[in-house]
C-alpha positions in Angstrom: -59.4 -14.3 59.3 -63.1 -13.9 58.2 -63.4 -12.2 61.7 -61.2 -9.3 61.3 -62.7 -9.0 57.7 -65.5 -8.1 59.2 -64.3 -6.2 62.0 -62.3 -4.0 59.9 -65.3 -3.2 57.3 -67.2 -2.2 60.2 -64.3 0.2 61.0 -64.6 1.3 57.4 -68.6 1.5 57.4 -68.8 3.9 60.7 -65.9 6.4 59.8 -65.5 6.8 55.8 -67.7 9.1 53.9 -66.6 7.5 50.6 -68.6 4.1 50.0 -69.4 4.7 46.5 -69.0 1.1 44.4 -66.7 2.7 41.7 -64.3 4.6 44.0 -63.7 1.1 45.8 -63.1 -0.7 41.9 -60.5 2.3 41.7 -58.9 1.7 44.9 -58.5 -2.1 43.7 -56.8 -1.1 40.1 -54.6 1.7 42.3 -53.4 -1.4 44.6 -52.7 -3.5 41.9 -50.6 -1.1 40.0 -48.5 -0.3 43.0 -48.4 -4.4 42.9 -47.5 -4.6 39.2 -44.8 -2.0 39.5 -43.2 -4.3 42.1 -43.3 -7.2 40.5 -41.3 -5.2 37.6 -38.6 -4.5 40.2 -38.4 -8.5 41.1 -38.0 -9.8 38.4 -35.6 -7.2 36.8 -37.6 -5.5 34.2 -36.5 -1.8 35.8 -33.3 -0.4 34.9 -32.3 0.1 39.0 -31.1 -2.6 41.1 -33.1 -3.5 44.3 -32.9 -5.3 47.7 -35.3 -8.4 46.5 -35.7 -9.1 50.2 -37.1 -5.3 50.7 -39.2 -5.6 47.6 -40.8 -9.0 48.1 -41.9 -7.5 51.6 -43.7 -4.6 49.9 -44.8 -7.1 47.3 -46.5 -9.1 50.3 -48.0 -6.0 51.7 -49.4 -4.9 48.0 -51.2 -8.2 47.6 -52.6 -7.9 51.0 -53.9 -4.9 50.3 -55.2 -5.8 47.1 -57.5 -8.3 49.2 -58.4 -6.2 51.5 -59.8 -3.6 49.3 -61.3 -6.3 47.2 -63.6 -7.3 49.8 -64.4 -3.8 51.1 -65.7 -3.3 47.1 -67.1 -6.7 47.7 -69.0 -5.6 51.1 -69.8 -2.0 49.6 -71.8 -4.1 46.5 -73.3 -6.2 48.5 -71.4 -9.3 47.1 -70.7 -12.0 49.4 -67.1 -12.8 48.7 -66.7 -15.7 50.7 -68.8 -17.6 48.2 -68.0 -16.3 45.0 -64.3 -17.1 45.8 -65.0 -20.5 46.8 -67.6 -21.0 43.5 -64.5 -19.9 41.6 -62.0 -22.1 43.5 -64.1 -24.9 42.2 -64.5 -23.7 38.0 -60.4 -22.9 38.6 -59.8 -26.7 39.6 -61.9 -27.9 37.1 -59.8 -25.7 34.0 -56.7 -26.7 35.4 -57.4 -30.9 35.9 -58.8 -30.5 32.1 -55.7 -28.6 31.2 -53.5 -30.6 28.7 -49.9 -28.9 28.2 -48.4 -28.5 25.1 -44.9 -29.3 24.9 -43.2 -25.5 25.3 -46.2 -23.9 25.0 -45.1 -21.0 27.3 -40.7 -21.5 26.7 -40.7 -18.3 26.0 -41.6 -17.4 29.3 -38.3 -16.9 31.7 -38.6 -16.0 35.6 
């Protein structure tokens, strides 16, 4: 998967105009709303009823992008992603093997 990473921001590099750092932090937040908006519509919280089938799908393709654009803002900053997420990976495990649950800390939560 790394590959076509690669392959794609080499796409990107030779044929958009627009590299600038901030655009590609804007085109993350833009993805993630589109993402947030769908996750409204799964779990309810619009007033329409939807095909949860046709909106996981979209759902799937939203995080995807999300990804994506995160590691073209990655390659445009000069940030090796690769590492960063696997240095993160690591401080992630160690919060959550530290993590002692309260009783119903989170009951009010409902999915």
């Amino acid at each position: 998967m790394e590959d076509k990473f690669e392959r794609l921001f080499k796409l990107f590099d030779e044929k958009a105009p627009v590299k600038h750092p901030v655009f590609q932090a804007a085109k993350i937040a833009e993805e993630t709303g589109e993402a947030i908006n769908l996750a409204f519509k799964l779990t309810g919280l619009r007033r329409e009823s939807y095909d949860i089938g046709e909106i996981k799908g979209k759902l799937s393709d939203e995080l995807a992008d999300i990804v994506i654009t995160t590691f073209t803002c990655a390659k445009v900053c000069g940030v090796d992603l690769w590492k960063a997420v696997e240095r993160k990976l690591d401080v992630e495990i160690g919060r959550w093997e530290k993590f002692e649950n309260s009783i119903n800390r989170f009951s009010w939560l409902t999915y």
